[in-house]
C-alpha positions, 0 to 999 in steps of 0.5 A: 475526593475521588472514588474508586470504581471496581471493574465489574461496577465501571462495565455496568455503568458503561453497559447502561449507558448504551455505550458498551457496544461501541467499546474496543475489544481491549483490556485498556479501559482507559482508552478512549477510543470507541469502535468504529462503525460506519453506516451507509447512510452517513456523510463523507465528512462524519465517516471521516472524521469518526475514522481520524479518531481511530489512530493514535498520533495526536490531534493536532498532527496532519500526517501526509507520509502515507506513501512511506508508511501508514499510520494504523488505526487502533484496531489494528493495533489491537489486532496486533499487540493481542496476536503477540500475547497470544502466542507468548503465552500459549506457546508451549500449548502447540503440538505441531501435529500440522502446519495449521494453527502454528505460531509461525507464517512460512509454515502454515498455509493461512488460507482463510487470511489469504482468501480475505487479502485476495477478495479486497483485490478479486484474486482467490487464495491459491493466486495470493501469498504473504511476504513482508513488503513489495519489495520482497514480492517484486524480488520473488518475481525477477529473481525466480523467472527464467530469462537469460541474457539478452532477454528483455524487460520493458519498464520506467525511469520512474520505478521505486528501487524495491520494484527495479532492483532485482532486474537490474540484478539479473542485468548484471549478474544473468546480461538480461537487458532492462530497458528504463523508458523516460516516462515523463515526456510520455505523460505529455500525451496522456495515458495514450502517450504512456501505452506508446512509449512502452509499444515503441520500446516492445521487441521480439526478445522482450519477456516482462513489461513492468512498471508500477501502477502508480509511482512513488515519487511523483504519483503518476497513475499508470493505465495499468489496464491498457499496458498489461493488454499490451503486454499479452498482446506482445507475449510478455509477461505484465508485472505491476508494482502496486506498493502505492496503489492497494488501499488509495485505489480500487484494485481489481487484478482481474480487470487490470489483467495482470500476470503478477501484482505485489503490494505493501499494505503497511502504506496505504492500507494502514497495515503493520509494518512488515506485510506484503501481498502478493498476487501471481496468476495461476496460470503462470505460477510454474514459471516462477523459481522459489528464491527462498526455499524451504519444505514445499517449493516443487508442489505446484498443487498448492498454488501461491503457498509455494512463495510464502517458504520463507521460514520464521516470521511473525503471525501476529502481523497477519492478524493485524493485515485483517484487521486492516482490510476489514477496517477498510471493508467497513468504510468502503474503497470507493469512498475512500477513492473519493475522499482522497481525490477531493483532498488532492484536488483541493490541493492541487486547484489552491497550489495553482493559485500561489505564484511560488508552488510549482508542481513536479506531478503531472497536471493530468487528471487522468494521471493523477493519484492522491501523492502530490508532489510540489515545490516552492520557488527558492525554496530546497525541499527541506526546507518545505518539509521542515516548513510544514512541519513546524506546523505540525504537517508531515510531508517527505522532501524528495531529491533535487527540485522536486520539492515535497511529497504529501500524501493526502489519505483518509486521516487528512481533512480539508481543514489540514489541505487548507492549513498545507496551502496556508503554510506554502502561501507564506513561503516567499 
Protein backbone atom coordinates (compact mmCIF):
# COMPACT_ATOMS: atom_id res chain seq x y z
CA UNK A 1 0.00 0.00 0.00
CA UNK A 2 1.37 3.06 -0.82
CA UNK A 3 1.77 6.00 1.47
CA UNK A 4 1.40 9.48 1.84
CA UNK A 5 4.45 11.67 2.22
CA UNK A 6 3.61 15.27 3.52
CA UNK A 7 5.26 18.19 1.79
CA UNK A 8 7.59 19.29 4.59
CA UNK A 9 8.45 15.30 5.35
CA UNK A 10 9.19 14.88 1.17
CA UNK A 11 11.46 18.31 1.04
CA UNK A 12 13.65 16.73 3.95
CA UNK A 13 13.83 13.81 2.36
CA UNK A 14 14.95 15.58 -0.91
CA UNK A 15 17.36 17.91 1.33
CA UNK A 16 19.15 14.62 2.69
CA UNK A 17 19.72 13.21 -0.05
CA UNK A 18 21.78 16.23 -1.50
CA UNK A 19 19.51 16.81 -4.34
CA UNK A 20 17.59 19.71 -2.93
CA UNK A 21 20.31 22.02 -4.68
CA UNK A 22 19.78 20.98 -8.06
CA UNK A 23 15.85 21.06 -7.80
CA UNK A 24 13.77 23.69 -10.02
CA UNK A 25 12.47 26.53 -8.31
CA UNK A 26 8.68 25.33 -8.79
CA UNK A 27 5.55 24.62 -6.75
CA UNK A 28 5.48 21.23 -9.15
CA UNK A 29 7.10 18.66 -6.93
CA UNK A 30 6.18 16.26 -9.26
CA UNK A 31 8.56 17.69 -12.05
CA UNK A 32 11.12 15.79 -12.76
CA UNK A 33 13.66 17.91 -14.10
CA UNK A 34 16.61 19.06 -12.16
CA UNK A 35 18.49 22.44 -12.44
CA UNK A 36 20.51 22.60 -14.85
CA UNK A 37 24.28 23.55 -13.81
CA UNK A 38 26.94 23.12 -16.29
CA UNK A 39 30.85 23.08 -15.19
CA UNK A 40 33.40 24.22 -17.15
CA UNK A 41 35.23 21.12 -16.97
CA UNK A 42 32.51 18.89 -18.33
CA UNK A 43 32.61 17.33 -21.85
CA UNK A 44 30.44 18.63 -24.87
CA UNK A 45 28.45 15.60 -25.15
CA UNK A 46 27.49 15.50 -20.88
CA UNK A 47 26.57 19.30 -21.02
CA UNK A 48 24.35 18.61 -23.88
CA UNK A 49 22.87 16.02 -22.98
CA UNK A 50 21.93 17.26 -19.29
CA UNK A 51 20.85 20.45 -21.58
CA UNK A 52 18.04 17.95 -23.67
CA UNK A 53 16.74 17.23 -20.19
CA UNK A 54 15.73 20.64 -19.58
CA UNK A 55 12.67 20.84 -22.39
CA UNK A 56 9.67 19.48 -22.07
CA UNK A 57 8.57 17.85 -25.83
CA UNK A 58 9.16 14.20 -25.40
CA UNK A 59 12.26 12.00 -25.55
CA UNK A 60 11.80 10.45 -28.47
CA UNK A 61 11.19 13.62 -30.60
CA UNK A 62 14.26 15.09 -32.57
CA UNK A 63 13.14 18.99 -33.15
CA UNK A 64 15.12 20.24 -36.04
CA UNK A 65 12.53 23.67 -36.70
CA UNK A 66 14.46 25.92 -34.53
CA UNK A 67 14.65 28.32 -37.38
CA UNK A 68 10.71 28.79 -36.73
CA UNK A 69 10.67 28.48 -33.43
CA UNK A 70 12.75 27.27 -30.41
CA UNK A 71 11.48 25.10 -28.01
CA UNK A 72 12.19 26.76 -24.28
CA UNK A 73 13.57 24.93 -21.67
CA UNK A 74 11.86 24.80 -18.41
CA UNK A 75 13.26 27.58 -16.83
CA UNK A 76 12.36 29.50 -18.95
CA UNK A 77 8.93 28.29 -18.71
CA UNK A 78 9.20 28.56 -15.28
CA UNK A 79 10.24 32.17 -15.55
CA UNK A 80 7.33 32.73 -17.41
CA UNK A 81 4.29 31.14 -16.26
CA UNK A 82 5.61 32.52 -12.55
CA UNK A 83 5.70 36.35 -14.03
CA UNK A 84 2.06 35.44 -15.11
CA UNK A 85 0.75 34.58 -11.69
CA UNK A 86 2.76 37.21 -10.13
CA UNK A 87 1.08 39.87 -11.95
CA UNK A 88 -2.58 38.42 -11.64
CA UNK A 89 -2.16 38.44 -8.31
CA UNK A 90 -0.68 41.24 -7.23
CA UNK A 91 -2.31 43.17 -9.36
CA UNK A 92 -4.41 45.47 -7.74
CA UNK A 93 -0.89 46.24 -5.25
CA UNK A 94 0.44 48.61 -8.10
CA UNK A 95 0.36 52.15 -7.40
CA UNK A 96 1.49 53.54 -10.59
CA UNK A 97 3.38 56.42 -8.89
CA UNK A 98 6.43 55.58 -11.70
CA UNK A 99 6.68 53.64 -14.82
CA UNK A 100 9.50 51.29 -12.84
CA UNK A 101 8.17 48.08 -11.43
CA UNK A 102 4.54 48.47 -13.48
CA UNK A 103 2.68 45.39 -14.82
CA UNK A 104 3.21 46.52 -18.36
CA UNK A 105 6.67 46.78 -20.83
CA UNK A 106 5.73 50.12 -23.35
CA UNK A 107 5.72 51.93 -20.23
CA UNK A 108 8.49 51.10 -18.07
CA UNK A 109 12.09 51.48 -19.15
CA UNK A 110 13.39 47.79 -18.00
CA UNK A 111 16.91 48.95 -17.77
CA UNK A 112 18.25 46.42 -15.86
CA UNK A 113 16.54 43.61 -18.44
CA UNK A 114 17.92 45.63 -21.48
CA UNK A 115 21.32 45.99 -20.04
CA UNK A 116 21.26 42.07 -19.72
CA UNK A 117 20.09 41.55 -23.55
CA UNK A 118 22.60 44.27 -24.71
CA UNK A 119 25.97 42.18 -22.84
CA UNK A 120 24.91 38.97 -24.75
CA UNK A 121 25.46 41.12 -27.83
CA UNK A 122 28.03 43.80 -26.34
CA UNK A 123 25.58 46.84 -26.64
CA UNK A 124 24.64 48.77 -23.56
CA UNK A 125 21.24 49.59 -22.43
CA UNK A 126 20.55 52.79 -24.01
CA UNK A 127 21.37 51.02 -27.72
CA UNK A 128 19.07 47.92 -26.93
CA UNK A 129 14.90 47.93 -27.09
CA UNK A 130 12.29 45.07 -26.67
CA UNK A 131 9.75 44.49 -29.30
CA UNK A 132 8.08 41.30 -30.04
CA UNK A 133 9.86 39.99 -32.92
CA UNK A 134 12.35 40.82 -35.93
CA UNK A 135 9.91 41.87 -37.84
CA UNK A 136 8.64 44.49 -35.66
CA UNK A 137 12.31 45.85 -35.29
CA UNK A 138 13.07 45.86 -39.05
CA UNK A 139 9.72 47.56 -39.59
CA UNK A 140 10.77 50.32 -36.86
CA UNK A 141 13.78 50.83 -38.91
CA UNK A 142 12.28 51.18 -42.53
CA UNK A 143 9.31 52.64 -41.45
CA UNK A 144 10.97 55.66 -39.26
CA UNK A 145 14.06 56.58 -41.58
CA UNK A 146 13.66 59.41 -43.56
CA UNK A 147 14.46 58.46 -47.26
CA UNK A 148 12.15 59.84 -50.27
CA UNK A 149 11.91 58.79 -53.38
CA UNK A 150 14.76 57.72 -55.37
CA UNK A 151 16.59 56.79 -52.58
CA UNK A 152 18.37 53.68 -52.50
CA UNK A 153 18.50 50.43 -50.11
CA UNK A 154 21.16 47.79 -51.44
CA UNK A 155 19.80 44.31 -50.11
CA UNK A 156 19.24 40.54 -51.21
CA UNK A 157 16.68 37.99 -53.15
CA UNK A 158 17.11 36.25 -50.18
CA UNK A 159 15.59 38.10 -47.31
CA UNK A 160 12.89 36.90 -45.08
CA UNK A 161 9.44 38.80 -45.69
CA UNK A 162 9.58 40.38 -42.08
CA UNK A 163 13.19 42.00 -42.74
CA UNK A 164 11.99 43.06 -46.49
CA UNK A 165 8.96 44.00 -46.16
CA UNK A 166 8.77 47.34 -44.77
CA UNK A 167 11.10 48.35 -47.61
CA UNK A 168 9.20 47.25 -50.20
CA UNK A 169 6.25 49.35 -48.38
CA UNK A 170 8.24 52.56 -48.36
CA UNK A 171 8.94 51.65 -52.51
CA UNK A 172 5.36 51.52 -53.03
CA UNK A 173 4.11 54.14 -50.90
CA UNK A 174 7.33 56.86 -50.72
CA UNK A 175 8.99 55.53 -54.58
CA UNK A 176 12.42 54.56 -52.65
CA UNK A 177 14.32 52.08 -54.96
CA UNK A 178 14.89 48.65 -53.10
CA UNK A 179 17.32 46.78 -54.97
CA UNK A 180 17.05 43.01 -54.50
CA UNK A 181 20.80 41.60 -55.32
CA UNK A 182 20.32 37.70 -56.62
CA UNK A 183 22.77 36.33 -54.14
CA UNK A 184 23.33 32.92 -54.82
CA UNK A 185 25.41 33.55 -57.95
CA UNK A 186 27.63 35.73 -55.59
CA UNK A 187 28.16 32.87 -53.25
CA UNK A 188 30.30 31.10 -56.25
CA UNK A 189 33.18 33.23 -54.99
CA UNK A 190 32.81 32.92 -51.40
CA UNK A 191 32.15 35.80 -48.81
CA UNK A 192 34.54 38.17 -51.42
CA UNK A 193 32.04 37.50 -54.00
CA UNK A 194 29.20 38.38 -51.67
CA UNK A 195 31.07 41.99 -50.55
CA UNK A 196 31.16 42.40 -54.61
CA UNK A 197 28.14 42.20 -55.57
CA UNK A 198 26.84 44.41 -53.03
CA UNK A 199 30.02 47.23 -53.79
CA UNK A 200 28.91 46.75 -57.79
CA UNK A 201 25.27 47.34 -56.74
CA UNK A 202 26.19 50.73 -54.25
CA UNK A 203 25.49 54.39 -55.86
CA UNK A 204 25.56 57.70 -54.83
CA UNK A 205 21.86 57.67 -53.96
CA UNK A 206 22.12 54.56 -52.23
CA UNK A 207 21.05 55.29 -48.22
CA UNK A 208 20.64 51.53 -46.49
CA UNK A 209 22.54 48.42 -47.12
CA UNK A 210 20.45 45.72 -45.55
CA UNK A 211 20.44 42.12 -45.56
CA UNK A 212 20.49 39.34 -43.01
CA UNK A 213 23.21 37.94 -41.41
CA UNK A 214 22.45 34.69 -41.75
CA UNK A 215 19.20 33.86 -44.27
CA UNK A 216 16.44 32.02 -43.15
CA UNK A 217 15.82 29.78 -46.29
CA UNK A 218 18.81 28.37 -46.93
CA UNK A 219 21.33 29.43 -44.11
CA UNK A 220 23.83 31.36 -45.56
CA UNK A 221 25.99 33.12 -43.43
CA UNK A 222 26.67 36.49 -44.43
CA UNK A 223 30.17 38.53 -43.99
CA UNK A 224 28.41 40.71 -42.07
CA UNK A 225 31.76 42.53 -40.82
CA UNK A 226 32.90 43.31 -44.25
CA UNK A 227 29.54 44.47 -45.50
CA UNK A 228 28.58 46.82 -42.85
CA UNK A 229 32.49 48.51 -43.49
CA UNK A 230 31.46 48.76 -46.80
CA UNK A 231 28.48 50.48 -46.15
CA UNK A 232 30.23 53.32 -43.57
CA UNK A 233 32.84 53.30 -46.26
CA UNK A 234 29.69 54.46 -49.11
CA UNK A 235 27.95 56.56 -46.45
CA UNK A 236 25.00 54.33 -45.99
CA UNK A 237 23.54 52.99 -43.31
CA UNK A 238 24.44 48.89 -42.33
CA UNK A 239 20.99 47.38 -41.00
CA UNK A 240 21.26 43.61 -40.18
CA UNK A 241 18.60 41.02 -40.18
CA UNK A 242 19.98 38.76 -37.40
CA UNK A 243 16.58 36.78 -36.64
CA UNK A 244 18.64 33.71 -37.09
CA UNK A 245 21.71 34.60 -35.99
CA UNK A 246 21.38 35.53 -31.74
CA UNK A 247 21.79 32.36 -30.23
CA UNK A 248 23.27 30.08 -33.17
CA UNK A 249 26.41 32.33 -33.33
CA UNK A 250 28.17 34.77 -31.24
CA UNK A 251 27.27 38.21 -31.73
CA UNK A 252 28.92 41.03 -31.13
CA UNK A 253 27.32 44.43 -32.71
CA UNK A 254 30.40 46.19 -32.17
CA UNK A 255 32.79 44.03 -34.10
CA UNK A 256 30.16 43.64 -36.95
CA UNK A 257 30.14 47.56 -36.88
CA UNK A 258 26.33 47.60 -37.55
CA UNK A 259 24.16 50.91 -37.35
CA UNK A 260 20.88 48.87 -36.34
CA UNK A 261 20.51 45.02 -35.59
CA UNK A 262 17.06 43.24 -34.86
CA UNK A 263 16.75 39.82 -33.50
CA UNK A 264 14.03 37.34 -32.50
CA UNK A 265 15.13 35.33 -29.32
CA UNK A 266 12.02 33.06 -29.42
CA UNK A 267 14.13 30.93 -32.30
CA UNK A 268 17.57 30.29 -31.68
CA UNK A 269 17.57 31.82 -28.39
CA UNK A 270 14.85 29.68 -26.98
CA UNK A 271 12.98 32.59 -25.47
CA UNK A 272 9.09 32.80 -25.27
CA UNK A 273 7.38 33.35 -28.22
CA UNK A 274 6.77 36.96 -28.64
CA UNK A 275 10.38 38.84 -27.98
CA UNK A 276 12.46 40.54 -29.85
CA UNK A 277 15.78 42.73 -29.24
CA UNK A 278 16.54 45.58 -30.99
CA UNK A 279 19.87 47.03 -31.41
CA UNK A 280 20.16 50.68 -33.02
CA UNK A 281 23.78 52.59 -32.66
CA UNK A 282 23.32 55.67 -30.49
CA UNK A 283 24.92 57.64 -32.60
CA UNK A 284 22.18 57.16 -35.23
CA UNK A 285 19.16 56.95 -33.14
CA UNK A 286 17.84 60.55 -33.88
CA UNK A 287 17.32 59.37 -37.53
CA UNK A 288 14.87 57.33 -36.80
CA UNK A 289 11.05 58.21 -36.71
CA UNK A 290 8.80 56.34 -34.04
CA UNK A 291 6.26 54.35 -35.95
CA UNK A 292 4.37 53.49 -32.78
CA UNK A 293 3.99 56.60 -30.52
CA UNK A 294 3.10 56.95 -27.14
CA UNK A 295 4.23 59.09 -24.17
CA UNK A 296 8.20 59.73 -24.76
CA UNK A 297 8.75 59.47 -28.55
CA UNK A 298 10.69 63.34 -28.97
CA UNK A 299 13.04 62.58 -25.55
CA UNK A 300 16.17 61.49 -27.66
CA UNK A 301 17.94 61.51 -23.83
CA UNK A 302 16.57 58.12 -23.02
CA UNK A 303 17.99 56.64 -25.86
CA UNK A 304 16.75 53.00 -27.40
CA UNK A 305 13.46 53.38 -24.71
CA UNK A 306 12.02 55.70 -27.23
CA UNK A 307 11.32 52.53 -29.58
CA UNK A 308 9.75 50.38 -27.12
CA UNK A 309 6.33 53.31 -26.79
CA UNK A 310 4.36 50.44 -28.14
CA UNK A 311 1.78 50.31 -25.21
CA UNK A 312 0.39 47.31 -23.43
CA UNK A 313 2.14 44.02 -23.41
CA UNK A 314 3.40 41.25 -21.63
CA UNK A 315 6.30 41.74 -18.78
CA UNK A 316 6.00 38.12 -18.00
CA UNK A 317 7.61 37.44 -21.43
CA UNK A 318 10.84 39.59 -20.53
CA UNK A 319 11.24 37.61 -17.34
CA UNK A 320 11.25 34.59 -19.71
CA UNK A 321 13.67 36.36 -22.43
CA UNK A 322 16.36 36.51 -18.94
CA UNK A 323 15.80 33.68 -18.00
CA UNK A 324 16.60 32.52 -21.58
CA UNK A 325 20.08 34.56 -21.86
CA UNK A 326 21.01 33.19 -18.64
CA UNK A 327 20.52 29.73 -19.52
CA UNK A 328 22.54 30.40 -22.56
CA UNK A 329 25.18 32.29 -20.32
CA UNK A 330 25.69 29.04 -18.09
CA UNK A 331 26.75 26.86 -21.16
CA UNK A 332 28.36 29.22 -23.14
CA UNK A 333 27.75 30.58 -26.88
CA UNK A 334 31.10 29.60 -28.19
CA UNK A 335 30.31 25.98 -27.02
CA UNK A 336 27.11 26.02 -28.42
CA UNK A 337 28.75 27.69 -31.93
CA UNK A 338 30.85 24.36 -31.66
CA UNK A 339 27.83 21.96 -30.84
CA UNK A 340 25.97 23.24 -33.59
CA UNK A 341 28.61 23.25 -36.28
CA UNK A 342 29.76 19.59 -35.54
CA UNK A 343 25.87 18.71 -36.04
CA UNK A 344 25.94 20.36 -39.20
CA UNK A 345 28.63 19.25 -40.56
CA UNK A 346 27.98 15.61 -39.47
CA UNK A 347 25.14 16.26 -41.39
CA UNK A 348 26.38 17.72 -44.41
CA UNK A 349 29.90 14.93 -44.67
CA UNK A 350 26.75 11.99 -44.51
CA UNK A 351 24.20 13.85 -47.06
CA UNK A 352 27.18 13.63 -49.61
CA UNK A 353 27.45 10.45 -49.15
CA UNK A 354 23.88 9.57 -50.45
CA UNK A 355 23.62 9.71 -54.28
CA UNK A 356 19.93 10.90 -53.92
CA UNK A 357 20.26 13.99 -51.05
CA UNK A 358 21.22 17.21 -52.98
CA UNK A 359 21.90 20.48 -51.20
CA UNK A 360 20.17 23.86 -51.63
CA UNK A 361 22.53 25.49 -49.10
CA UNK A 362 25.96 26.46 -50.20
CA UNK A 363 28.59 24.02 -50.01
CA UNK A 364 31.07 26.69 -48.60
CA UNK A 365 32.32 26.39 -45.17
CA UNK A 366 32.50 29.94 -44.74
CA UNK A 367 28.81 30.34 -45.59
CA UNK A 368 27.81 27.91 -43.89
CA UNK A 369 25.58 28.18 -40.60
CA UNK A 370 23.58 25.47 -38.44
CA UNK A 371 20.29 25.40 -41.05
CA UNK A 372 20.82 23.01 -43.50
CA UNK A 373 18.70 22.94 -46.49
CA UNK A 374 18.58 19.66 -48.48
CA UNK A 375 16.24 17.54 -50.97
CA UNK A 376 15.88 14.34 -52.00
CA UNK A 377 15.89 13.23 -56.01
CA UNK A 378 12.05 12.57 -56.88
CA UNK A 379 11.09 13.55 -53.89
CA UNK A 380 8.79 17.00 -53.19
CA UNK A 381 9.81 18.52 -49.97
CA UNK A 382 6.63 17.43 -48.33
CA UNK A 383 7.16 14.40 -48.66
CA UNK A 384 10.80 14.55 -47.01
CA UNK A 385 9.39 16.36 -44.27
CA UNK A 386 6.47 13.94 -43.66
CA UNK A 387 9.22 11.12 -44.11
CA UNK A 388 11.02 12.16 -41.20
CA UNK A 389 8.45 12.97 -39.32
CA UNK A 390 7.14 9.54 -39.07
CA UNK A 391 10.06 8.95 -37.30
CA UNK A 392 9.50 11.46 -35.15
CA UNK A 393 12.09 14.30 -36.54
CA UNK A 394 10.59 17.79 -37.16
CA UNK A 395 11.98 19.69 -40.24
CA UNK A 396 10.20 22.44 -42.47
CA UNK A 397 9.55 21.66 -46.57
CA UNK A 398 10.54 24.95 -47.93
CA UNK A 399 9.01 26.08 -51.48
CA UNK A 400 9.91 24.55 -54.68
CA UNK A 401 13.02 21.92 -55.02
CA UNK A 402 14.49 23.20 -51.94
CA UNK A 403 13.74 20.42 -50.24
CA UNK A 404 13.57 20.52 -46.35
CA UNK A 405 14.93 22.95 -43.99
CA UNK A 406 16.73 21.11 -40.58
CA UNK A 407 17.84 23.36 -38.07
CA UNK A 408 20.54 21.31 -35.87
CA UNK A 409 20.68 23.42 -32.52
CA UNK A 410 21.71 22.18 -29.02
CA UNK A 411 18.62 19.98 -28.03
CA UNK A 412 19.81 17.80 -31.20
CA UNK A 413 22.63 15.09 -30.76
CA UNK A 414 24.81 13.01 -33.31
CA UNK A 415 22.53 10.10 -32.59
CA UNK A 416 19.42 12.14 -34.15
CA UNK A 417 21.81 13.59 -37.21
CA UNK A 418 22.64 9.82 -37.77
CA UNK A 419 19.09 8.76 -37.47
CA UNK A 420 18.06 12.03 -40.14
CA UNK A 421 20.74 10.43 -42.41
CA UNK A 422 19.24 6.85 -41.96
CA UNK A 423 15.78 8.23 -42.90
CA UNK A 424 17.09 10.11 -46.04
CA UNK A 425 19.29 7.05 -47.07
CA UNK A 426 15.91 4.81 -47.50
CA UNK A 427 14.15 7.64 -49.69
CA UNK A 428 14.62 6.26 -53.05
Amino acid sequence: MAHHVGRRTFLAQIAASGLAARMPLTSDLTSPFLAFAPAAEDSDDAVFAAARRQFLFPENVTYCNTGTLGASPREVMDALVSGLERIERELPDWPYFQSDGEPLTGYQPLTAFRAEAGAFINAPAEEIAFTQNATMGMSFLANGLDVAAGDEVVTTNQEHSGGIGGWRLRAKRHGVVVKELPLLPGLENGPDGVVKLFADAITPQTRVVMFSHITSGLGIRLPARELCALARERGALSIVDGAQAVGQIRVDVKEIGCDAYAASPHKWLLAPKGTGILYIRREVQPRFWNTLASAVIDNDALGAFRFMQYGTGSLPVIHGLRASLRFFNKIGMERIERWDAMLTKRLRDGLAHIPAARLSSPADPRLAAAITTFGVSGRTGRQVQDALWERKIRVRAQGGDLGVRLSAHLYVSPADIDRVLEVVSSLR
